[in-house]
C-alpha positions, 0 to 999 in steps of 0.5 A: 564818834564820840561826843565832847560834853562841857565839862570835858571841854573844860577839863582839856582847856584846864589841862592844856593850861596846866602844860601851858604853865609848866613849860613857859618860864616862869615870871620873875618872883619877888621876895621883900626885902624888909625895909627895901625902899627905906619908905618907913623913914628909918634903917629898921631891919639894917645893920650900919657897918665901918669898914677899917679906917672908914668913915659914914661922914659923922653922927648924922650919918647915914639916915633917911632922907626925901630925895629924887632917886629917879631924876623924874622930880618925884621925891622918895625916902632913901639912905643919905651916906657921906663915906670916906677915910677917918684917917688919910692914908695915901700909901696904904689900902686907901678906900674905906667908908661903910655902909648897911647889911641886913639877912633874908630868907630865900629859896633856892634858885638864880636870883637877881639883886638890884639897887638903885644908887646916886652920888651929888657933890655941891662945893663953893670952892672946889670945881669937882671932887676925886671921887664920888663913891664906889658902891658895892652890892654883896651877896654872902659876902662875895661882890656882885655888882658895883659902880665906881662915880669917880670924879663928880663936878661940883653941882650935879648929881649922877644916879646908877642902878646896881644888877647882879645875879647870884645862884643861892642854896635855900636858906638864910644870906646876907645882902650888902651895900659897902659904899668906899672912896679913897679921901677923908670925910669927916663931919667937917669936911666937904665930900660927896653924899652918896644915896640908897634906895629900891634894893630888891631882890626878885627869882629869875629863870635859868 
């Protein structure tokens, strides 16, 4: 019988790690985002976008801002947008507002994009708004995930989580976050913020 030195036990243990790895799926690997949590205090690597007829809510918006992202009490920076119609248009196509876009390079695979997102409302007259925001995720241009606040009482704040999974080709594509509602908001006017914050972008397994 043939005896098994320590370098030949080392090379079956390196060998049945290897199958080991190429059998079990792969953990999630991360690709970033540049600027993904907004901690530099700016929009650095986004681009502001109007949709038609839309609104961010004035000059001051959007911009960065310290805010509880995770209802936990811990304060982070994330991007502050009032969005709405320029001109109200109850007839027409009624949502508008805007949002940010920026591009990255990815490799080719089935990919999962997430945001975190919040909508708060604080009126001394109105008991709640209409509409809190409908908040998009976009891939390439195509919509892959979303979340519509709809009414939002006075005084409370409702945070969400967007998740979307995408198959992609290797190369360069565009991620978006298009933030809509159905009434004006202008810099005088009284309406909900809505809030950005933690969009990442990480491969999954088939």
């Amino acid at each position: 019988m043939r005896k098994f030195s320590a370098t030949d036990f080392a090379m079956r243990c390196l060998n049945a790690f290897c199958c080991l790895f190429l059998v079990l799926p792969l953990e999630a690997q991360a690709f970033e985002i540049a600027n993904g949590d907004f901690e530099s205090g700016d929009l650095s690597g986004w681009t502001v976008f109007e949709t038609p007829n839309g609104s961010l809510g004035g000059e001051s918006f959007p911009r960065c801002v310290d805010f509880d992202m995770k209802g936990d009490g811990r304060v982070s920076k994330s991007v502050m947008f009032k969005v709405g119609q320029r001109q109200y248009q109850a007839g027409g196509p009624s949502l508008a507002g805007g949002g940010m876009y920026t591009h990255v390079q990815l490799p080719g695979g089935r990919l999962e994009v997430t945001a975190d997102i919040a909508s708060s409302y604080s009126s001394p007259k109105d008991r709640r708004n209409l509409s809190g925001g409908m908040i998009e995720l976009l891939i390439d241009g195509d919509v892959i995930a979303s979340h519509d606040f709809g009414p939002i009482p006075t005084a409370t704040t409702q945070r969400e989580q967007l998740r979307g999974l995408v198959h992609l080709a290797a190369g360069m594509h565009e991620v978006r976050i298009r933030i809509q509602r159905p009434f004006r908001s202008l810099a005088y006017d009284q309406a909900p913020h809505q809030y950005l914050d933690n969009v990442q972008l990480k491969a999954v397994s088939p």
